[in-house]
C-alpha positions as CSV (number, residue, x, y, z in Angstrom):
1,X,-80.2,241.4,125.9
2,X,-77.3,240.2,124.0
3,X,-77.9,236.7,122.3
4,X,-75.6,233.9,124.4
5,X,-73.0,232.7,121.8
6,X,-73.3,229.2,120.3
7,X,-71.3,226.0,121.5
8,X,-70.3,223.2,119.6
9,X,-68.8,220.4,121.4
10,X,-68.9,216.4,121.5
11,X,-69.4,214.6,124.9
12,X,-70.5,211.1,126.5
13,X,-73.8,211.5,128.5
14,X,-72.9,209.9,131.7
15,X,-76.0,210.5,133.4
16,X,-79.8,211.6,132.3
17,X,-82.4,212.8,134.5
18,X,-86.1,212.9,133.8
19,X,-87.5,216.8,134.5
20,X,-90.8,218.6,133.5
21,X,-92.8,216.6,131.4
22,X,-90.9,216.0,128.3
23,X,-87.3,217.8,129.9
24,X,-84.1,216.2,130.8
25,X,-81.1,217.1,132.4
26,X,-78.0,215.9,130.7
27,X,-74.3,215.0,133.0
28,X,-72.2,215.8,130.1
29,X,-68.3,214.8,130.1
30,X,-67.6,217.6,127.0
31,X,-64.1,217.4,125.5
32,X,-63.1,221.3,126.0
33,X,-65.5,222.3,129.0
34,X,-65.5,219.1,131.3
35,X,-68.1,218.0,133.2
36,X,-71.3,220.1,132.4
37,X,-75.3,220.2,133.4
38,X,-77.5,220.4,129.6
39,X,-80.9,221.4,130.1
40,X,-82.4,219.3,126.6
41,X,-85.8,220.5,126.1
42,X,-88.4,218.3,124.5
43,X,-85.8,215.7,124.4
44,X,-88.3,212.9,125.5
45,X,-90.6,214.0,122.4
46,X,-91.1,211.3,120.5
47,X,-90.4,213.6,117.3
48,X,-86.7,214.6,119.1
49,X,-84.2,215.3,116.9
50,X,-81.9,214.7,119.4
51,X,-83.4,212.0,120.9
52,X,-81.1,209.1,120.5
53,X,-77.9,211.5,121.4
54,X,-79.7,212.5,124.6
55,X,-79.3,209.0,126.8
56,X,-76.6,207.8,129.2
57,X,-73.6,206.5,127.1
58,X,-74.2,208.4,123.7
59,X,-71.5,210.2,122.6
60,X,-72.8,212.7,120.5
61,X,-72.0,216.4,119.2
62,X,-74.1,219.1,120.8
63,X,-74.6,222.6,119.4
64,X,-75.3,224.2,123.1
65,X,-75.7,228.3,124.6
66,X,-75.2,229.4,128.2
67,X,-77.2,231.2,130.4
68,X,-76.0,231.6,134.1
69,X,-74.8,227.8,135.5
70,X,-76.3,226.0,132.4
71,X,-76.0,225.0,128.9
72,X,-79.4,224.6,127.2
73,X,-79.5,222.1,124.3
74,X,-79.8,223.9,120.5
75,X,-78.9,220.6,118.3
76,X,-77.1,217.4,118.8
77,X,-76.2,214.5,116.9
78,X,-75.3,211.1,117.3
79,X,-71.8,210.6,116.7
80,X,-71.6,206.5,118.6
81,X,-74.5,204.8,120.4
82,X,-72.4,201.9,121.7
83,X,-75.1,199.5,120.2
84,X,-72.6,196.6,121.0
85,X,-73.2,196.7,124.8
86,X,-76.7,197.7,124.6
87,X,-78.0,194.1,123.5
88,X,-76.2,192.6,126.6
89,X,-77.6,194.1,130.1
90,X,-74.3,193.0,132.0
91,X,-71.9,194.8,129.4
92,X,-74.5,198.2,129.8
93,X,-74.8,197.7,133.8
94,X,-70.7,197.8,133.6
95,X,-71.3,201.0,131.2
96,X,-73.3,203.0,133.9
97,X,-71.3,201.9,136.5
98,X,-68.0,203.2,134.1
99,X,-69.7,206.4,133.8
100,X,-71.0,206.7,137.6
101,X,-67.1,206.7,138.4
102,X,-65.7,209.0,135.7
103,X,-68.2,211.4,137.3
104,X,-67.4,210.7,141.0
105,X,-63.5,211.7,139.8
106,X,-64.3,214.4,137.5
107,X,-64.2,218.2,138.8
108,X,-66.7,220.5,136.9
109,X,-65.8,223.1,134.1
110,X,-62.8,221.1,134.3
111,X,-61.6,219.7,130.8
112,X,-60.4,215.9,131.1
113,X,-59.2,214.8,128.1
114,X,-57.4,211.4,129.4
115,X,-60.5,210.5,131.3
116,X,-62.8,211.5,128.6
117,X,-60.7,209.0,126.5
118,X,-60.9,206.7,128.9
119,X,-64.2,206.1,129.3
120,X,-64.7,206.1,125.4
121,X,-62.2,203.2,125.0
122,X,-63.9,201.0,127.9
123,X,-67.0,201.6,126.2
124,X,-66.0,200.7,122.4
125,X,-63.9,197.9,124.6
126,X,-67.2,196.7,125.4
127,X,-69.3,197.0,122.7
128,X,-67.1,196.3,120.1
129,X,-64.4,194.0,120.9
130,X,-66.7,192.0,122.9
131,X,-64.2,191.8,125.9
132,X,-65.6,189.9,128.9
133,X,-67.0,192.5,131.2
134,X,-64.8,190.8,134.1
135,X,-61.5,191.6,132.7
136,X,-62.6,195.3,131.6
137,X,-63.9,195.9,135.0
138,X,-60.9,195.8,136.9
139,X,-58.8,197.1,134.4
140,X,-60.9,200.1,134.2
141,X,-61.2,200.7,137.9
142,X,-57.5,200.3,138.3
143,X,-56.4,203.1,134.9
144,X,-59.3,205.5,136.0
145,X,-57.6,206.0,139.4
146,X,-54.3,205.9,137.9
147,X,-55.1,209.0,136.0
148,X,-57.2,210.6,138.7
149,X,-54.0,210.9,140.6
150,X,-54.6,207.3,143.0
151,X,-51.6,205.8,141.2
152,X,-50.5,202.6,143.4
153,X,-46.7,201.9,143.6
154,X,-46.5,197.8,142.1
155,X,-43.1,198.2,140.4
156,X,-41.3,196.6,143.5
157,X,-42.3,195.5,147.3
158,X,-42.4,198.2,149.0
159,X,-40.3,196.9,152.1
160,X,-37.5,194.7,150.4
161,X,-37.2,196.2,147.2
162,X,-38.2,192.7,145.1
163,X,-39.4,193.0,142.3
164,X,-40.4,189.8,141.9
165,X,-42.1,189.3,145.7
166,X,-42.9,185.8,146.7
167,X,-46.9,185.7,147.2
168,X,-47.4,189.5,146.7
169,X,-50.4,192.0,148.5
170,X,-51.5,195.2,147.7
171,X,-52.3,197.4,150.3
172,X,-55.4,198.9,149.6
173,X,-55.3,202.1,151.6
174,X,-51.4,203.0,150.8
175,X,-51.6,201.8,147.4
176,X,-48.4,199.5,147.7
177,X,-46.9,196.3,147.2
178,X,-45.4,194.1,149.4
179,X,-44.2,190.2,149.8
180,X,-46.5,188.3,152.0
181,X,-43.5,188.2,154.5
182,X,-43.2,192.1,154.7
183,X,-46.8,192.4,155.1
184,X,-47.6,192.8,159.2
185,X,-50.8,195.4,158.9
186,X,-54.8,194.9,157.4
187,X,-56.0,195.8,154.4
188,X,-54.3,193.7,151.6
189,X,-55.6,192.1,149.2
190,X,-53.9,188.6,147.7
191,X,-52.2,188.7,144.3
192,X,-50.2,186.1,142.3
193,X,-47.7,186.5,139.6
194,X,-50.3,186.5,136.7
195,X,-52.7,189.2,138.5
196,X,-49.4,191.3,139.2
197,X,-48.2,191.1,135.7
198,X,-51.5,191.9,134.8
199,X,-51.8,195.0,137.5
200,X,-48.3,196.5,136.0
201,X,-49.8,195.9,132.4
202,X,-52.4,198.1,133.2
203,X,-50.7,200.6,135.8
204,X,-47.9,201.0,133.5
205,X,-48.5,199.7,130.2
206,X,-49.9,201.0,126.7
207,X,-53.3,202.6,127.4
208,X,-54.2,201.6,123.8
209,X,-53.7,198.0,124.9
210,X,-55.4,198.6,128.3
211,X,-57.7,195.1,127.8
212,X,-55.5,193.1,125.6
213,X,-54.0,191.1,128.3
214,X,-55.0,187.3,128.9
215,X,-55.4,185.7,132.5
216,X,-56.2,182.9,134.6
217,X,-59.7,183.3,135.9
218,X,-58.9,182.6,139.4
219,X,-55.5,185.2,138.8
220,X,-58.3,187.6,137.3
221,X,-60.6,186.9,140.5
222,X,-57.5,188.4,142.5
223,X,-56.8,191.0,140.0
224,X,-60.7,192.2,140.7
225,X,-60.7,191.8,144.2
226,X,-57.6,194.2,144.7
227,X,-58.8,196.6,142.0
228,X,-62.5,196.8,143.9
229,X,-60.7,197.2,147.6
230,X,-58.3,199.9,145.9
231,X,-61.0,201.9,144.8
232,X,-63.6,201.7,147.8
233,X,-60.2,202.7,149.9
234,X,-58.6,205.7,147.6
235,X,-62.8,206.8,146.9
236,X,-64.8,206.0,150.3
237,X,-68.3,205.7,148.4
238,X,-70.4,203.1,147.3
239,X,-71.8,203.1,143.8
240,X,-75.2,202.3,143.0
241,X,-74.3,201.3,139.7
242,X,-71.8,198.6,140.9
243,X,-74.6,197.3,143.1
244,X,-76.8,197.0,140.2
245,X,-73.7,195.1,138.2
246,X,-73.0,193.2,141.3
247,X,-76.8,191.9,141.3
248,X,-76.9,190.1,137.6
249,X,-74.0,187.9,138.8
């Protein structure tokens, strides 16, 4: 049998699973395949080469082969271990719950460059710049559906046309602004004119400045709320990961 030919690529574990006795089974979010399954043998060996590359969060560059549905594991090496948000549980319960979402929105096989990108700047957002995990929550919520094709409408209310609507809502299951007065159904979610400038900052702004915005922190309550009704309404799932978050206060 022909041997299966060698792949290099880099990718962010999003999610490790224990197997066999010293196995694990890597989610991988690769730059040039997608989302893949990495058998990593021995990769809970203390003497691992690989070791450090094969947790949740690494991004690392993995020399891999392919038999059938999987990629088996020939090297890897740590390219970033995000040490920044591994000192501070809240900052690495918002990491899993990061990558728990990238993979709910991410299609197998399926190359995703922007989300890939994504994630990585959330992460570094994070772990180095230090932002406060409440402002890159939302935020990162809000861009990830924007770029898995949820995109909400917040240039202008929806029924009037203002741009500027007096005490705006977002509708959480349309994905649309309205003034408070133009608002007769369920579902919205309160915003105020910091948390919708900071909404169209992120919807429609620089993704390179994605977390450079400043707030009020009962503006950025708002902001959070919306962004956590928006996604529970465009995704219909819970997260597991969020709970977790959720829990540490």
């Amino acid at each position: 049998m022909a041997a299966s030919p060698v792949i290099v690529t880099r990718g962010v574990v999003l999610r490790e699973t224990e197997t066999r006795e010293t196995d694990k089974i890597l989610t991988l979010l690769s730059e040039d395949r997608g989302k893949i399954s990495v058998i990593a043998r021995g990769a809970r060996r203390k003497n691992c080469r690989f070791a450090a590359g094969a947790q949740s969060l690494a991004w690392s560059e993995w020399t891999l082969y392919q038999r059938k549905d999987w990629y088996y594991v020939n090297e890897g090496s740590t390219l970033e271990l995000f040490e920044g948000l591994r000192g501070d549980l809240k900052a690495l319960a918002l990491g899993f719950y990061m990558a728990e979402l990238t993979e709910c929105v991410t299609l197998p096989e399926e190359p995703a460059p922007e989300l890939l990108r994504h994630l990585l700047n959330g992460l570094y957002a994070l772990s180095a710049l230090h932002k406060p995990p409440e402002l890159v929550k939302p935020a990162f919520e809000m861009k990830l559906l924007c770029l898995a094709g949820f995109e909400p409408l917040v240039n202008a209310c929806e029924a009037c046309g203002r741009t500027d609507p007096e005490e705006p809502v977002l509708n959480a299951a349309l994905g649309t602004l309205r003034c408070r007065r133009c608002a007769h159904d369920g579902g919205v979610s309160p915003l105020c004119r910091e948390s919708l400038a900071a909404l169209r900052h992120i919807v429609y702004g620089d993704p390179k400045r994605l977390y450079s915005f400043r707030i009020p922190e009962e503006a950025l309550r708002r902001l959070s709320r919306a962004a956590g009704l928006f996604l529970s309404a465009q995704l219909e799932r819970t997260f597991r990961t969020l709970d977790f978050y959720e829990s540490l206060g």
